[in-house]
N, C-alpha and C positions, 0 to 999 in steps of 0.2 A: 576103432581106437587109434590105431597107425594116424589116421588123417586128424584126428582130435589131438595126439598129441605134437604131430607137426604143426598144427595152428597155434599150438602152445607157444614151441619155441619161436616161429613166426614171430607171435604176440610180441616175447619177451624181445628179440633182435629189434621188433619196427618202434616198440614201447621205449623199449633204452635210448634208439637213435632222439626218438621225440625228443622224449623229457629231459635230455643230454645237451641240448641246443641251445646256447644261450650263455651269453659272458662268465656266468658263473656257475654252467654247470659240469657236472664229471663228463669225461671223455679218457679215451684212451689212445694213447702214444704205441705204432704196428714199428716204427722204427723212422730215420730221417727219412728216408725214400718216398714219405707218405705226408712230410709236409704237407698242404696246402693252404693255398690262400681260401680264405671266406669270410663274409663279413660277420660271419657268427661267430664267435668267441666261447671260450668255456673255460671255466674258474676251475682249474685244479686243486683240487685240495692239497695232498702233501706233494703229488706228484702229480698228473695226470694224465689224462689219457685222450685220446679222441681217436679214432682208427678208422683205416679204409673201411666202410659198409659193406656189409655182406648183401648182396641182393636175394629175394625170394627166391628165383631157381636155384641160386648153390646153396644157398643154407637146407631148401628140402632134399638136397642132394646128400647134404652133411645128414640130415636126421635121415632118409633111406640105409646110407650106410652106416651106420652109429648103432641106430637103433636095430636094424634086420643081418646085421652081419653074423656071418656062423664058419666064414671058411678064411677070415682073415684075411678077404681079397686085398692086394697090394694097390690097387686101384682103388678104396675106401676114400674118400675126401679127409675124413681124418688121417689117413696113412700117410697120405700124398703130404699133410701140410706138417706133420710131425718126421716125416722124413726129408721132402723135398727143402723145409723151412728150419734145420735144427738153427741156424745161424738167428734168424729172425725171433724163435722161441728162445733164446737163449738173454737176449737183448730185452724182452717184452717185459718183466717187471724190473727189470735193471733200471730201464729207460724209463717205465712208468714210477720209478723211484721218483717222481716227484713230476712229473710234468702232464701237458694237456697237449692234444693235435686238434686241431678241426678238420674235419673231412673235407675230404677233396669230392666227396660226389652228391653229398644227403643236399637238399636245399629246403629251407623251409618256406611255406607260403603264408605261414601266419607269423605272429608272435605269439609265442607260447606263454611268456608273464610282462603285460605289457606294464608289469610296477614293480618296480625295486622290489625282490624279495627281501623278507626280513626272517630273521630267527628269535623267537623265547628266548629267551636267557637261561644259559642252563645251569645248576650248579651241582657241585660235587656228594657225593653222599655224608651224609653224616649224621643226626641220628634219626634211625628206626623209628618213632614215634611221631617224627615232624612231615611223616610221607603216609597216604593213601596206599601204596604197593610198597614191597621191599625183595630183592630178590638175591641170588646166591653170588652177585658180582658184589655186592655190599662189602662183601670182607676180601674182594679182591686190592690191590696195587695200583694197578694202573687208571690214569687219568680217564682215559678213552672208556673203559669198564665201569668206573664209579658213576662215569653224566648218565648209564644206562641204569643204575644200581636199585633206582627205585621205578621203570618205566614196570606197565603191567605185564608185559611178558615177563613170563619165566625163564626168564635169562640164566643160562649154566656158563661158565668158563669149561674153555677147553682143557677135557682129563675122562679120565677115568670113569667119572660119577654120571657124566653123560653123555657118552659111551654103553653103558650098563642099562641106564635108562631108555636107549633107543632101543636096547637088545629085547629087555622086556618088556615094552611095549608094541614090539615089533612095529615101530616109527621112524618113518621118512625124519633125518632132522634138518634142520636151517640152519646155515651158517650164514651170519653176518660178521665179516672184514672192515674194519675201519681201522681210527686213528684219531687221538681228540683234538687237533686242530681244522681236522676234515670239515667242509663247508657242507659239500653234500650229506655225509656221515650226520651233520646235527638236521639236515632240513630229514631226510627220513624218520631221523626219530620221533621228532617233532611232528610230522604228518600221519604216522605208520605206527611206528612201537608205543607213543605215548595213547593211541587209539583204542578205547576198552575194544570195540569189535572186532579190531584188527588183533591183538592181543587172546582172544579169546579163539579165534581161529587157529593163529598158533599154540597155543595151548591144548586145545584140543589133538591138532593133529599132526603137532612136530613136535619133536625138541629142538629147542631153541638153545644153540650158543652162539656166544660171541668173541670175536679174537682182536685184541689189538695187534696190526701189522709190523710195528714196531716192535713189540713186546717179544710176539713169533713170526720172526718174518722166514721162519721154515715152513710152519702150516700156510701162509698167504701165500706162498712161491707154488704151492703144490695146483690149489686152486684157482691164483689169476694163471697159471700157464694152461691148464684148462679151461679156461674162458677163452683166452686168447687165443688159442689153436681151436678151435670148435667154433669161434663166432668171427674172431679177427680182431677183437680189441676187446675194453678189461678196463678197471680204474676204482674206485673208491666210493661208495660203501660197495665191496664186493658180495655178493647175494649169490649163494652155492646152495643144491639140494642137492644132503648124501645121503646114503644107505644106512644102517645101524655098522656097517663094517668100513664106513667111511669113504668109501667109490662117490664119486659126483654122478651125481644124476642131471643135473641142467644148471646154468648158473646165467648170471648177469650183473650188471652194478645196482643205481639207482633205480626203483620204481615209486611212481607217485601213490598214493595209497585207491585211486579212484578213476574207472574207466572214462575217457577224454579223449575226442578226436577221432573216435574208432580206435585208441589203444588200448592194451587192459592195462587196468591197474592192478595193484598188489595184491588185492584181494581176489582179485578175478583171477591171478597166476596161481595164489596159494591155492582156490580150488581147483585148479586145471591139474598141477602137478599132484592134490588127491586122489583125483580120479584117473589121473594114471598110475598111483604107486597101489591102489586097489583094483586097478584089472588088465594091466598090463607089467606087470614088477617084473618078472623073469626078463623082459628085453629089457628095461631100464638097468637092472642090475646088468645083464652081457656087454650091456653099452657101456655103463663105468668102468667095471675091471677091463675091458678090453682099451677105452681111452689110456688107463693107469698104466699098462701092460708098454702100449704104443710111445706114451710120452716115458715113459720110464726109459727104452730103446734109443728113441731117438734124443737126448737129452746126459744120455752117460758115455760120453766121447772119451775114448782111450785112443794111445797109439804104442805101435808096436817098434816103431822108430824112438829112437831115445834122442834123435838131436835133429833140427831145424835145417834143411839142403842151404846149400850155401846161396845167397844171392836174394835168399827170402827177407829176410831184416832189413835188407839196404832198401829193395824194392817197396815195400811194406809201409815203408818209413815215404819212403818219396811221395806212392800213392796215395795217403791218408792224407797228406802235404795238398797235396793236387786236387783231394778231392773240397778238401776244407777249403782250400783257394777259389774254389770253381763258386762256393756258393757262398763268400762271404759279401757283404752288404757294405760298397763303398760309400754311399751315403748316408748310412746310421750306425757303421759299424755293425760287429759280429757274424755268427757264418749259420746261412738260413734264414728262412721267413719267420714274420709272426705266427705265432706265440714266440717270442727269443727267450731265451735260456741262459744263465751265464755257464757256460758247460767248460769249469776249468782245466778239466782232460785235454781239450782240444786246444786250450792256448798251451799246455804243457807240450801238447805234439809241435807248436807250431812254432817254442820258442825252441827246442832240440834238434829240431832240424836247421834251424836256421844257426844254431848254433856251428851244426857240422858243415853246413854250405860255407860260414866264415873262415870255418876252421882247414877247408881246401881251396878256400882262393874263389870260390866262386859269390863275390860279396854282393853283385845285382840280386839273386833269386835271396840270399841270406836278408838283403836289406828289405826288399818287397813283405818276405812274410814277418816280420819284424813291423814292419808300418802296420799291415791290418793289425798284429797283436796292437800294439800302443793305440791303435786309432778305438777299437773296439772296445778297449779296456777305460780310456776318456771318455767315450758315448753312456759309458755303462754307469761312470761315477758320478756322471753331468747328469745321469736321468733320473724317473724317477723310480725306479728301483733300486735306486740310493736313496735312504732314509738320513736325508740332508740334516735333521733335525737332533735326532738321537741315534746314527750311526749306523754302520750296518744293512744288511742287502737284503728286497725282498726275495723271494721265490723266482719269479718273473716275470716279464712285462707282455702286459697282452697286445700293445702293439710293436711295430717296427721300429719306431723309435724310443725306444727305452724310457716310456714316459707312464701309463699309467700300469701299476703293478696287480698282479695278486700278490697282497698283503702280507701273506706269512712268511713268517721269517724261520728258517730253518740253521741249526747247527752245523749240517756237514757243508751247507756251503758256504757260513762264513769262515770256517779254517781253511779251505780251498783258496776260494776267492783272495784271503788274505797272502797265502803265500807266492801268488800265481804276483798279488801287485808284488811284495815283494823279490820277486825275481826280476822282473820288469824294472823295479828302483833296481839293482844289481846291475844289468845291463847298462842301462840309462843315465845314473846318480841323479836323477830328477825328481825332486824330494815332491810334486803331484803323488806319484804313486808311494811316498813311504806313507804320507799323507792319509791315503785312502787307507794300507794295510794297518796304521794306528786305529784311525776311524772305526773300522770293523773289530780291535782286539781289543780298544777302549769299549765300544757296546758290549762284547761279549761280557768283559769287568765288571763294568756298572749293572747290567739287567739279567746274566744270563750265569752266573756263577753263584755257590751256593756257599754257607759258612765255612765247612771244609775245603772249599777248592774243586768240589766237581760241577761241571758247564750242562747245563741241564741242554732238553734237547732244542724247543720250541716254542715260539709265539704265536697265537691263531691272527687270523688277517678281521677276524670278527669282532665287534665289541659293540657294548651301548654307545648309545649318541651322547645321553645324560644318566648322571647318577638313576639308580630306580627303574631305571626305564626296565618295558617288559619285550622288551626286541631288541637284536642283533642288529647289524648292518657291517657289512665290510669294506675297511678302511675309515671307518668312522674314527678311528684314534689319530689318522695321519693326516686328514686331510683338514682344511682350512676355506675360512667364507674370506673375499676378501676386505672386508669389516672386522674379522677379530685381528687380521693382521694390525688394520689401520690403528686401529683404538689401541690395541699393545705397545706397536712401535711410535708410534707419534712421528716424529717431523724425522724418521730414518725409514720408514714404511714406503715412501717413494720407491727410494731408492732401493731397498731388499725388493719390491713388487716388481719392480723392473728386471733385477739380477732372475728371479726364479719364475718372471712370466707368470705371474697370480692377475685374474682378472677381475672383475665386479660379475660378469657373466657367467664366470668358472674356466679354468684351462685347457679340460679335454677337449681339444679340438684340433690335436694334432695331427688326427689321423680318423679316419672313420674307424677304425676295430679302437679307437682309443675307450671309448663311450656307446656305442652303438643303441643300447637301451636308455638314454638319460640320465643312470643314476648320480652321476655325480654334477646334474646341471647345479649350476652356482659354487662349486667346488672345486679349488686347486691342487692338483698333487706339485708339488715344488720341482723344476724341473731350470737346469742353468742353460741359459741360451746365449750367454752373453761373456766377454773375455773381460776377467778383471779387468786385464789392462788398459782395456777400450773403455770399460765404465768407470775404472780411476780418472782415467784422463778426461771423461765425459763430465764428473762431476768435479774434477779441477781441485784432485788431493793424492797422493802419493796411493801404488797399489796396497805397502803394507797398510796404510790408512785404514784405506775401504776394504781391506779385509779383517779387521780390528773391527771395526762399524758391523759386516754381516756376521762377523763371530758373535758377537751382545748380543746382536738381534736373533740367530739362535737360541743364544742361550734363552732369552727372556721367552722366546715361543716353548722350548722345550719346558718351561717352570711353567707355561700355562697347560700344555699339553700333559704334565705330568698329575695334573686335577682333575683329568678326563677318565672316563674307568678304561682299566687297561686291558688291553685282548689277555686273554685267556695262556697261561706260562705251562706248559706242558712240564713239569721241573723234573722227568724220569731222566736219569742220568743213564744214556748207551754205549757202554763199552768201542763200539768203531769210531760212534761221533767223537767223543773224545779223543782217542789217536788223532782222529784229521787236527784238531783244534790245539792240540799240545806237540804235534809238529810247528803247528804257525807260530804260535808262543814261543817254542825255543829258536825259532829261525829269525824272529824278530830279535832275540838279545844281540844276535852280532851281527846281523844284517843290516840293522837300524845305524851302528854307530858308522856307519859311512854317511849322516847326513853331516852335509858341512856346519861346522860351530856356529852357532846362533840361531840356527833356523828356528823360525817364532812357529808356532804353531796355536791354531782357532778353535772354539767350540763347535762341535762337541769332543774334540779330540784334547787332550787330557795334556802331553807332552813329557812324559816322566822317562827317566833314563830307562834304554834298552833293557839294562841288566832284571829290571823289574817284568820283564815278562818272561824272564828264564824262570822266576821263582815262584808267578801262577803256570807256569810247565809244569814244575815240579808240583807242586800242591796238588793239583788234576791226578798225576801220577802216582803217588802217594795215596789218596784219595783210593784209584781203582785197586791199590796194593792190599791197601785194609779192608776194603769193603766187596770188592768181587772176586779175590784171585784168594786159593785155598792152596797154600804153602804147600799143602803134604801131598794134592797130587796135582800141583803144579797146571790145575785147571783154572777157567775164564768162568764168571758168570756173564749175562748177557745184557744187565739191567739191573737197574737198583730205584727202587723209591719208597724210603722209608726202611726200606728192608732189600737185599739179593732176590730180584725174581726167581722164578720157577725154573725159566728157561736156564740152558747150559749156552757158555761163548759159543758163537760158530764163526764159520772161517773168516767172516768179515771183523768181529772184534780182533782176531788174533791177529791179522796181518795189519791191520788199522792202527796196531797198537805197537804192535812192532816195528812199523816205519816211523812212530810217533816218539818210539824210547831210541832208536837209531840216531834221531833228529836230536835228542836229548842228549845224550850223547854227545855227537860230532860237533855240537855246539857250545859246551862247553860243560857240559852235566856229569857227573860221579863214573866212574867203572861200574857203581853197582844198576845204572840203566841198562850198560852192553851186558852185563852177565843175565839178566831180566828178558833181555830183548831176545839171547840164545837160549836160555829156559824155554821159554813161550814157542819158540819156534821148532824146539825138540817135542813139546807137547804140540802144536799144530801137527806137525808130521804124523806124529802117534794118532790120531782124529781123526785129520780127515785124508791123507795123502793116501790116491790111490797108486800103492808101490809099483804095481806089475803095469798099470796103465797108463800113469803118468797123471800131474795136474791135482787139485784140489775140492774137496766135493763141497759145495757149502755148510752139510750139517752132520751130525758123527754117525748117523745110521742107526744110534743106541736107543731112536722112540718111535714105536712101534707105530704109534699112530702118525706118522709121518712121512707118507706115502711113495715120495720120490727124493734122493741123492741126486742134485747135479753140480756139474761144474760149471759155472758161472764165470762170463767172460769179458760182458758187455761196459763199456765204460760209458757211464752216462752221467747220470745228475751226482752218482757217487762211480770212485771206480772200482773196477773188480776187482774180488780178492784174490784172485787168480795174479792178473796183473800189477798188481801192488807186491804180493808175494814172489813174484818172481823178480822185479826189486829189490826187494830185503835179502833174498837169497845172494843175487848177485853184490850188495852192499856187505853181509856178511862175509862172503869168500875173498872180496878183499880183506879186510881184516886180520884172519884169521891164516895159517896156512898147513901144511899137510892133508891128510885124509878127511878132517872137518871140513876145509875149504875145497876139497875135490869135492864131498857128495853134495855142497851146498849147487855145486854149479852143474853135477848132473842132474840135482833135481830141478833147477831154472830149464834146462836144456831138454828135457822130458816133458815137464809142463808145456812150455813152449811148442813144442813138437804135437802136440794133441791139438792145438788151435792153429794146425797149419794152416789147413783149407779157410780158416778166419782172416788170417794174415794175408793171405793172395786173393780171397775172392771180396772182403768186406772189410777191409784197413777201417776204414773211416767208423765203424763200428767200437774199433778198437785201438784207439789213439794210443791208451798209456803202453799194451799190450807192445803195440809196436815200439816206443821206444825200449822198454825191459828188452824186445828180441837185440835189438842195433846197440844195448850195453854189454850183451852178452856178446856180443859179438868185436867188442875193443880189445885189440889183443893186448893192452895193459894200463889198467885204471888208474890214474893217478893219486897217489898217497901223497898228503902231506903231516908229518910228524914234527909237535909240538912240545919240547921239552924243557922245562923246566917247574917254578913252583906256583902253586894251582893258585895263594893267593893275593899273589902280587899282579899290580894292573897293565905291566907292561906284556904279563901271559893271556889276561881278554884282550890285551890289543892287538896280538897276533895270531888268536884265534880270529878275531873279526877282519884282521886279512887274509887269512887262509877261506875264508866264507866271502869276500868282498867281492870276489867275480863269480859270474854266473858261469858256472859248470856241471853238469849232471852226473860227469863222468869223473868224479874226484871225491877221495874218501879223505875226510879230516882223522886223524888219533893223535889223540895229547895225553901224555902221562907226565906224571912229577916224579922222580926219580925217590922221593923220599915216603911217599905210600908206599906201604909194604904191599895192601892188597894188590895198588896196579901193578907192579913189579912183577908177582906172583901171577897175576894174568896174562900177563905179557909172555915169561920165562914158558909154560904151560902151552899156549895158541900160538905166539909169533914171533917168538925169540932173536930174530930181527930185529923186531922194537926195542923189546928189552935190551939188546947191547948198545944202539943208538943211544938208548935212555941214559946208560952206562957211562956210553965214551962221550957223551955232549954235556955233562952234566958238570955246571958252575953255578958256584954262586951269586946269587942277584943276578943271573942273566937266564934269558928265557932264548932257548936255541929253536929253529927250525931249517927241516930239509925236504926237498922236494924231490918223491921217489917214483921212478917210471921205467919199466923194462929194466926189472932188476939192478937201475943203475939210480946214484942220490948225490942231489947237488950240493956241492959244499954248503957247510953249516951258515946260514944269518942270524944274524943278532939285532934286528931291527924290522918291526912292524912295514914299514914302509920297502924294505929291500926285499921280502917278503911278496909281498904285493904286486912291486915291478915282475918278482921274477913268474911269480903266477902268470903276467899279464903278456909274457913271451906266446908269440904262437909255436903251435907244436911242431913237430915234427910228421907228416903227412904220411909216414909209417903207421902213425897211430893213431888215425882217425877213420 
């Protein structure tokens, strides 16, 4: 049985790499270090994955020690990678929060699907009579749950009820992880769950749940970091076998439904892992709780030091600098190989630094990392993961050149990406980048917001070709023959065909990983290769001209593309996504109005006064007031569609949201966001803040069936809440002052302290992480206080100079002396303010002072005097 059930796992490692091969299929993401180049691609679904290979000797290494251990040798291959690796496990579903790797070592020798895969079309449940099967996800929420609701397994949602069922059945169950924009997630279904034989196997001899990862991205955390410490990599549909006490017993991602190649398929797994849970259970159970036991240890990082050695933040900071340097891509832009990523952590680290290199005189290394930002962030707008058409960024581009995408469009990274260009226009005033952060905030507007004001999360990359049709295809929405260009635009189709490089042949041929399997021979993804100003002057009319000409010519593509059936709108609204996306909304109302007057703005970008996106901020906000957060004990729910999910907030909603009312806030929004923002974060602390240890656990502890607390650190496709938090913290204790603003900043300096060994040995892991250490370490932030009456225009227009330079390390507060509640906030937390508020206080003028090392500059009375004096450099004391 030993050697049967190592051929299992065998099976399942050689089975996954197989079937994993291919432009569009799951992989998983071990970390950057694990880049590589290959000509095989793979289609992440929300995030994805592809990771180092495990070879046959270590992995029977791994199942010798896993499965036969009794004395907890420290030498275990699981000990080794759960201790030696906490760094790397810690990053693993962070990282796979949305992305694909290709291996650097599997090669294939065949092709695995030498035809375009396609999908069913799937749809949603609805009623019980109009389906063959109906099962207990039917009366669930979530999108991802319902395309399952009528398949013939007996699908249970994760609880109680099956739970109970394993108990008395004494049955092995199956967990299936996914997400309803998942590509792989619908091809399994499609081959595997809609299969009566395959269905009837499970039936028989599991219970069957299934989890959206979105929904609980507590239960998926528990389970991909067990895959991913056990095998080396992890991704979407994740495939777990536990115990009735919920221990993993083996896992993997996708399996096809049917043995191929000499692999097994799902069926051949289901009965391998059979006939090991009837004649071998006692080691498969020793082997899960002892995995649970091990990752639980290496995974709950405390520190017994409460503050950060000196010299670590500055270093930290540099190194992450150096190493983002080392591998960015002078001829395409961005930092790394293909699969690119737009990972707006890493332009966050890379405009902060270069900010403090200005800020000490050293303007060569300030100006260098400045160019790859701008260059990177041009490549990325120019390509085609910029959805030139209807706005907004996909997921990412499976080649080097930022040209052909996976498809899905995700929430957290269009409120990223938007504020990352907005920083960028800040530095700059090159209205290219306000350009793009419209782009992306007008899509959200138009496709992604809902009657009330909340930003649902997602777009699938999949959709029919034609109405009816009984198959998917991905990018079928976005892509173009160069014949319906022609026939649309008539005697202007030239010239756009030329601008975005559409050919009669099709485009992808940018690159070999562009297309590698043909599917999109004779099909254009729209991609700019070409300088307005060169093709105005080519076609002998003025640039506004010829951008007036490819604005229509937009438009009239989007009016036909809008008759096309549309991918698939995930519309569950997620408590973090939302914070990323109602920071960029209030960061656009005063960050916008530095575009110089007149600028014309093109379809699909919209052009509506800045102010207008302070008040979809609010609405979002609002929105999550009334429908997730429960007044009386000042808790988070985690989700909503239709109704508050199940799930409770966890630390990513509350820190998410909290830098997102901060933003609301500073920017020009009510006292009652700041009073909102310090709630939340007195109930964070209560939750998950481990006091004695330092740092923040991701979920409360309070559900049983939730097998591991960690603290989570890794910045990747989203950042961590950790490091976001320790942000908010440091942004509140400005603020505030006395004893609130003391514990705020021991609690930064504690957290901080737990991720030392992060900071020194793995910066680049940890971009945001690093800058929060190098804020905590300014020995005084700059305050600029805005006083007078909140709705006169001449006080947005010195809020939008107090916001008009890029600086990280500067906290906005504006009060009107005539609100009673600000006053009373003020008097209470910073009584400073209030007397400012006090002695600056005229009529019809709006006063501001710039405060630093307890010292504030005479009062201005003028938006513009304002501005200049922001735009002094500092004083090298205080950088």
């Amino acid at each position: 049985m030993q050697l049967t059930f190592a051929f299992l796992c065998l099976f399942i490692m050689h089975g996954q790499s197989l079937w994993t091969k291919k432009r569009t299929g799951p992989s998983v993401e071990k970390g950057r270090a694990t880049h590589g180049k290959s000509h095989s691609l793979w289609k992440t679904q929300h995030s994805h994955f592809s990771a180092k290979q495990i070879d046959t000797s270590s992995l029977f290494l791994i199942l010798n020690n896993t499965l036969h251990h009794h004395n907890h040798n420290p030498s275990s291959m699981l000990h080794r990678i759960t201790h030696s690796s906490y760094s790397s496990l810690l990053l693993l579903p962070r990282l796979l929060s949305h992305q694909p790797f290709p291996s650097s070592k599997f090669k294939f020798p065949f092709s695995l699907f030498p035809k375009p895969l396609t999908l069913k079309v799937l749809s949603m449940a609805s009623s019980h009579s109009l389906h063959k099967h109906s099962n207990r996800l039917a009366s669930e929420q979530s999108p991802y749950l319902l395309q399952h609701a009528h398949n013939p397994v007996d699908w249970y949602p994760w609880g109680e009820e099956a739970f109970a069922e394993a108990r008395r059945r004494d049955a092995p169950i199956f967990l299936s992880i996914g997400y309803s924009t998942c590509h792989w997630c619908h091809v399994m279904e499609v081959e595997s769950f809609e299969d009566e034989a395959v269905a009837k196997l499970l039936n028989d001899w599991f219970v069957s749940i299934k989890v959206d990862r979105e929904e609980r991205p507590d239960v998926d955390k528990v389970y991909m970091t067990y895959v991913q410490a056990l095998y080396g990599g992890g991704g979407w549909p994740l495939s777990v076998f536990l115990s009735p006490d919920l221990k993993p017993l083996m896992g993997g991602t996708y399996f096809p439904p049917d043995d191929k190649y000499g692999r097994p398929g799902f069926k051949t797994i289901l009965r391998k892992v059979k006939e090991a849970w009837d004649s071998k259970r006692d080691t498969l159970l020793k082997s899960g709780s002892y995995a649970i036991e091990q990752l639980s240890e290496a995974m709950s990082a405390s520190s017994e030091s409460n503050k950060l050695p000196d010299g670590i933040p500055a270093d930290a900071l540099r190194l992450c600098s150096e190493q983002l340097s080392g591998s960015y891509d002078s001829k395409f832009g961005g930092f790394g190989p293909a699969p690119k990523f737009p990972r707006p952590v890493e332009i966050n680290l890379m405009l902060y630094h270069s900010k403090k290199l200005k800020d000490t005189g050293k303007l060569d290394g300030a100006n260098g990392s400045q160019k790859m930002v701008f260059f990177s962030l041009q490549c990325m707008a120019k390509g085609g993961i910029h959805d030139h058409i209807g706005g907004g960024f996909h997921r990412y581009s499976v080649d080097e050149c930022w040209h052909v995408p996976h498809f899905e469009k995700m929430l957290y990274d269009q409120g990223q990406l938007a504020n990352v260009y907005l920083d960028v226009f800040s530095i700059t005033k090159d209205t290219f980048y306000s350009y793009i952060s419209r782009d992306i905030l007008d899509y959200l507007r138009r496709d992604m917001i809902g009657p009330e004001g909340q930003i649902f999360s997602a777009e699938d990359a999949d959709s029919a070709e034609t109405e009816g049709a009984a198959t998917k295809k991905e990018g079928a929405f976005y892509i173009w023959t160069s014949k319906e260009v022609e026939d649309i635009l008539g005697d202007h189709a030239t010239l756009f065909m030329e601008h975005y490089y559409i050919k009669q042949s099709g485009n992808c041929d940018l690159s070999g990983m562009s297309d590698p399997h043909s599917e999109f021979k004779g099909k254009n993804v729209l991609i700019e290769r070409k300088e307005p100003s060169d093709m105005a002057s080519k076609y002998g009319m003025s640039v506004e001209t010829y951008q007036e000409i490819l604005g229509e010519c937009r438009r009239k593509l989007f009016e036909l593309r809008s008759r096309r059936p549309k991918p698939h709108l995930d519309d569950k609204v997620i408590v973090s996504w939302n914070g990323l996306a109602i920071s960029s909304f209030a960061r656009a109302s005063k960050i916008l109005k530095g575009e110089a007057e007149g600028t014309k703005f093109y379809f699909p970008v919209i052009g509506s006064e800045p102010k207008e996106y302070m008040r979809i901020a609010e609405k979002a906000a609002l929105f999550i007031r009334k429908e997730l957060y429960n007044v009386e004990t000042h808790r988070l729910h985690h989700s909503f569609r239709h109704s508050p999910s199940k799930a409770p907030g966890f630390l990513d909603d509350y820190a998410f949201l909290i830098a997102g009312l901060l933003d609301l806030y500073e920017f020009g929004g009510g006292i009652n966001w700041l009073l909102w923002a310090i709630e939340l974060q007195e109930t964070q602390d209560a939750l998950f803040l481990d006091t004695p240890g330092g740092g923040y656990f991701n979920n409360t502890g309070e559900d049983p069936s939730v097998l591991l607390r960690v603290k989570e650190d890794h910045d990747g496709a989203e950042p961590s809440g950790n490091s976001v938090s320790a942000i908010n913290l440091i942004r509140l204790a400005s603020m505030v002052v006395g004893n609130k603003a003391e514990h705020y900043k021991q609690n930064a300096e504690h957290l901080l302290a737990v991720f030392e060994k992060r900071l020194k040995d793995m910066a680049m892991a940890v971009p945001l992480m690093c800058c929060a250490a190098d804020m905590l370490r300014v020995p005084s932030r700059k305050q600029v206080v805005v006083v007078g009456e909140r709705t006169s225009e001449e006080f947005e227009n010195m809020l939008a100079a107090a916001h008009a330079l890029y600086d990280p390390n500067r906290t906005v507060i504006h009060i009107d002396p005539n609100n009673k509640e600000e006053m009373e906030f003020w008097e209470v937390n910073n009584r400073n303010v209030a007397l400012m508020a006090k002695n600056n206080h005229a009529v019809n003028k709006v006063v501001a002072l710039v405060c630093q090392n307890f010292t504030c500059s005479p009062p201005v009375t003028d938006h513009s005097a304002l501005e200049a004096l922001l735009s002094k450099k500092p004083s090298p004391s205080f950088t």
